[in-house]
C-alpha positions as a Markdown table, in Angstrom:
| # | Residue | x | y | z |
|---|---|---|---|---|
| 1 | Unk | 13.9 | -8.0 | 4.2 |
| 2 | Unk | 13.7 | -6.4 | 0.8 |
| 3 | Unk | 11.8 | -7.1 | -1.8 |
| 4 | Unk | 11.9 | -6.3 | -5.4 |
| 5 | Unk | 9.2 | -5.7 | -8.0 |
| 6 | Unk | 8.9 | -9.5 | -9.2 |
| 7 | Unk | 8.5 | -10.5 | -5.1 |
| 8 | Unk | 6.2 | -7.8 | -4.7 |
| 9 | Unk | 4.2 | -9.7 | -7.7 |
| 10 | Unk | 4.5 | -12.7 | -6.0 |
| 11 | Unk | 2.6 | -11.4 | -3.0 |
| 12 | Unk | -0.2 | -9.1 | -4.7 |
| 13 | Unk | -3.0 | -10.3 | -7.1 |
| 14 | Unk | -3.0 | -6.8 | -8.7 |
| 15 | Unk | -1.2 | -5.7 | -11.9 |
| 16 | Unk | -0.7 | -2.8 | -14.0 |
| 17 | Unk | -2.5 | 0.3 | -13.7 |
| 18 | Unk | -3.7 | -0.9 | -10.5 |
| 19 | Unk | -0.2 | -2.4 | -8.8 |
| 20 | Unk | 1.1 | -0.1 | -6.7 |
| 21 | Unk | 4.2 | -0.7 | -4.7 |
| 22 | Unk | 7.3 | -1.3 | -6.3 |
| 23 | Unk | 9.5 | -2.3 | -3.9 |
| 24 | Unk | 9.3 | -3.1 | -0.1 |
| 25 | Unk | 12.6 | -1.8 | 1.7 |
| 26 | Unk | 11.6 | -2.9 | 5.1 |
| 27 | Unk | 9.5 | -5.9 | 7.0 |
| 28 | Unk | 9.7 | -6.5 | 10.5 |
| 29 | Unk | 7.5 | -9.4 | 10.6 |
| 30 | Unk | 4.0 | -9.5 | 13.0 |
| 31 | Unk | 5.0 | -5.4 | 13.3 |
| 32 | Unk | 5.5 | -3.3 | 10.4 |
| 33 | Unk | 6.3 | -2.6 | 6.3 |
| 34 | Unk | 8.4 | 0.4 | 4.2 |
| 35 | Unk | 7.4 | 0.3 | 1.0 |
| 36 | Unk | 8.1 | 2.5 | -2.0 |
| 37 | Unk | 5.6 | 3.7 | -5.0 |
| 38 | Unk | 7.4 | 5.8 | -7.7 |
| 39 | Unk | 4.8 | 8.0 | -9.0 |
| 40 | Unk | 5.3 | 9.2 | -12.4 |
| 41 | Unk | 3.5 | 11.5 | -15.3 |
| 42 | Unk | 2.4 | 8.2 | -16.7 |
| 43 | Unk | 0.5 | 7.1 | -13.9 |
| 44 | Unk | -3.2 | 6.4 | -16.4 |
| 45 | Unk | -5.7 | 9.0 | -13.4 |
| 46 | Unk | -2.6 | 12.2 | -14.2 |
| 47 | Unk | -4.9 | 12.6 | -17.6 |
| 48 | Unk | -8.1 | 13.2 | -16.0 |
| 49 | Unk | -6.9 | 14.2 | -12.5 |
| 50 | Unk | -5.9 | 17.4 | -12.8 |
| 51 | Unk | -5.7 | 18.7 | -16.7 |
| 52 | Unk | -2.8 | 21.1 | -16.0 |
| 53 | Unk | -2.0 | 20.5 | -12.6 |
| 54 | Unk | -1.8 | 16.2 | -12.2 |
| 55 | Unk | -2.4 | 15.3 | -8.1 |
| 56 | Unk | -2.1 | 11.6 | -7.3 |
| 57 | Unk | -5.5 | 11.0 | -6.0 |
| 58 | Unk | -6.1 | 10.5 | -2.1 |
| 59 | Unk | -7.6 | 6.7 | -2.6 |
| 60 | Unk | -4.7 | 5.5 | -4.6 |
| 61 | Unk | -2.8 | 6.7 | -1.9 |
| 62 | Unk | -4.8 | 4.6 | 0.4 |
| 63 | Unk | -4.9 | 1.6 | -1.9 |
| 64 | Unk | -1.0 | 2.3 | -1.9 |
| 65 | Unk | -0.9 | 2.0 | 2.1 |
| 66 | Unk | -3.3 | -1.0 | 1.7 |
| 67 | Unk | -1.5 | -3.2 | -1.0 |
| 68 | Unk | 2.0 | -2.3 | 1.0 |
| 69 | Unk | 0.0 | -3.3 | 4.6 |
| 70 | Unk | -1.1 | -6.6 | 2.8 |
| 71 | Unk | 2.0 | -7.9 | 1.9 |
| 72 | Unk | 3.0 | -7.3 | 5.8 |
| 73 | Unk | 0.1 | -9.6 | 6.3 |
| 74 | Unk | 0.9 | -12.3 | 3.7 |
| 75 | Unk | 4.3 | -12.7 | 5.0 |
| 76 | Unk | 3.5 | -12.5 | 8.4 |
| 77 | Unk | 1.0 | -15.1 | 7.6 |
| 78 | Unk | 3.5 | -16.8 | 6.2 |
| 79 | Unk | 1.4 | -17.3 | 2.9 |
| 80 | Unk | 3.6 | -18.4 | 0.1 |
| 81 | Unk | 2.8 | -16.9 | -3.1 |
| 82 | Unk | 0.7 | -20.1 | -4.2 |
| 83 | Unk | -1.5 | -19.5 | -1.5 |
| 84 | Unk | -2.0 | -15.8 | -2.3 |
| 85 | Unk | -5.6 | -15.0 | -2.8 |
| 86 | Unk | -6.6 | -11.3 | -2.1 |
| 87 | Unk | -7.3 | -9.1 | 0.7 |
| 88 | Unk | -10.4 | -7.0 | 0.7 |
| 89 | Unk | -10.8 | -3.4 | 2.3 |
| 90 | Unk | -13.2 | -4.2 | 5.5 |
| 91 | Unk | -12.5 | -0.1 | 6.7 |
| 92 | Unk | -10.5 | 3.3 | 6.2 |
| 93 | Unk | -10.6 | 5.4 | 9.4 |
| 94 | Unk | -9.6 | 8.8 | 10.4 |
| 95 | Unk | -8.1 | 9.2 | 6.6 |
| 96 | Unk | -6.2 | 12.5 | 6.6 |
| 97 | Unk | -4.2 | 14.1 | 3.1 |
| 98 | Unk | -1.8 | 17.1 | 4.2 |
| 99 | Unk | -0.2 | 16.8 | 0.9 |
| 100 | Unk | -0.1 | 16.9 | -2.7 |
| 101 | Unk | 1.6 | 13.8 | -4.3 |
| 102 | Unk | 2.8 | 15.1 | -7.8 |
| 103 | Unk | 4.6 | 13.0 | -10.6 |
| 104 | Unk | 7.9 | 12.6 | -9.5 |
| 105 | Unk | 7.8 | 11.7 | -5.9 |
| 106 | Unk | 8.5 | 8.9 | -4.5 |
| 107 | Unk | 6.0 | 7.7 | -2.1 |
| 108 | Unk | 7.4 | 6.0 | 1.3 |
| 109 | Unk | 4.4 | 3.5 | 2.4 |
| 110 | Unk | 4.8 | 2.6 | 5.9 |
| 111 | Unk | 2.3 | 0.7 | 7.9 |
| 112 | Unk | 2.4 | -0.9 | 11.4 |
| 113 | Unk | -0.2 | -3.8 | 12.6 |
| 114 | Unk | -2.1 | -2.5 | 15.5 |
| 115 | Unk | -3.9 | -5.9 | 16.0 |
| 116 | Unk | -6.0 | -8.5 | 14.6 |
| 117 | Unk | -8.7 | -10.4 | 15.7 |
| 118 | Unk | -11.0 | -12.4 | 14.0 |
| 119 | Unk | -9.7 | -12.5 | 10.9 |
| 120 | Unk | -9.7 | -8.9 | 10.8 |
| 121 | Unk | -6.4 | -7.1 | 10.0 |
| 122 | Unk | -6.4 | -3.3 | 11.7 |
| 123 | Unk | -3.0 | -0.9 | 10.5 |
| 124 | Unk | -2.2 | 2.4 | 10.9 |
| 125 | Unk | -0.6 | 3.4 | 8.0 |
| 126 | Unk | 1.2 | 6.8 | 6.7 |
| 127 | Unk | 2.1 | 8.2 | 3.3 |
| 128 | Unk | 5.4 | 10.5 | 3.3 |
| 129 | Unk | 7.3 | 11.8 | 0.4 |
| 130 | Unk | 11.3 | 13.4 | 1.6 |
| 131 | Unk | 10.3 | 12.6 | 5.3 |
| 132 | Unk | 7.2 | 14.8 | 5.4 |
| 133 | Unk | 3.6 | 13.0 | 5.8 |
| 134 | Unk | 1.4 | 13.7 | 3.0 |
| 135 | Unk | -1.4 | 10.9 | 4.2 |
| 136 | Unk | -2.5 | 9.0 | 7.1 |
| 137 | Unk | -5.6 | 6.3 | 8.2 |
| 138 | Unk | -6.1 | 3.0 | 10.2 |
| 139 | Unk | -7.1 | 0.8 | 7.5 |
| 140 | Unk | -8.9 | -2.7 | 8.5 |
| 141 | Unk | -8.5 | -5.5 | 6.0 |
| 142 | Unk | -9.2 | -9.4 | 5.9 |
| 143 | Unk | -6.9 | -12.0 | 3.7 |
| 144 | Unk | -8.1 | -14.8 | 1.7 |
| 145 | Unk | -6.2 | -17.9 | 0.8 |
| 146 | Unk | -6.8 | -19.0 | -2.9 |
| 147 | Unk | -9.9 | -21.5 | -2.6 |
């Protein structure tokens, strides 16, 4: 199942600067999620993170993993985009950055769903750019339907 920007939309409350997957390339429902975030120089934190020298910062990498491990949930779910409310962070575990994500990488988003229980989402999700892992965590999450 692949999804384009205007699905993506669909599925996530966020918008621009803060949207950031732009396509999913991969679902396997109940299991796991490829997504993709093109990161560019234009990217509003490059300014002020690093003058000379922009690095994506590690929690937008995370809220990269998150946003692409939530659609995996919605779907799943099988929320249709009426229902879409938002999911909230409940926990980031054993967050690891190996890498540097510069402008003009392309960001491949994968997460898996290791279980859930109680309304509680747990994933373990990894950052790569050309095949090599530039981030890891298990990230725990809950959904909410719009009220």
């Amino acid at each position: 199942m692949i999804m384009n920007i205007e699905q993506v939309m669909q599925y996530l409350p966020h918008r621009y600067p803060f949207l950031l997957v732009d396509k999913v390339i991969e679902i396997e429902l109940g299991k796991r999620i490829t997504a993709i975030k093109n990161v560019t120089i234009n990217e509003p934190f490059f300014p002020g993170h690093f003058p000379g020298a922009p690095v994506m910062p590690g929690v937008m990498i995370l809220e990269a993993l998150a946003q692409a491990a939530a659609i995996l949930s919605f779907k799943t779910d099988n929320y249709e985009p009426e229902d879409v409310g938002v999911i909230y962070f409940a926990g980031i575990d054993n967050a690891r950055f190996k890498k540097p994500v510069m402008p003009g990488d392309q960001l491949v988003l994968k997460a898996e769903i290791l279980r859930t229980m109680r309304g509680i989402w747990k994933y373990a999700a990894r950052a790569e750019v050309d095949g090599v892992m530039v981030a890891e965590a298990e990230l725990m999450a809950t959904l909410r339907r719009k009220a």
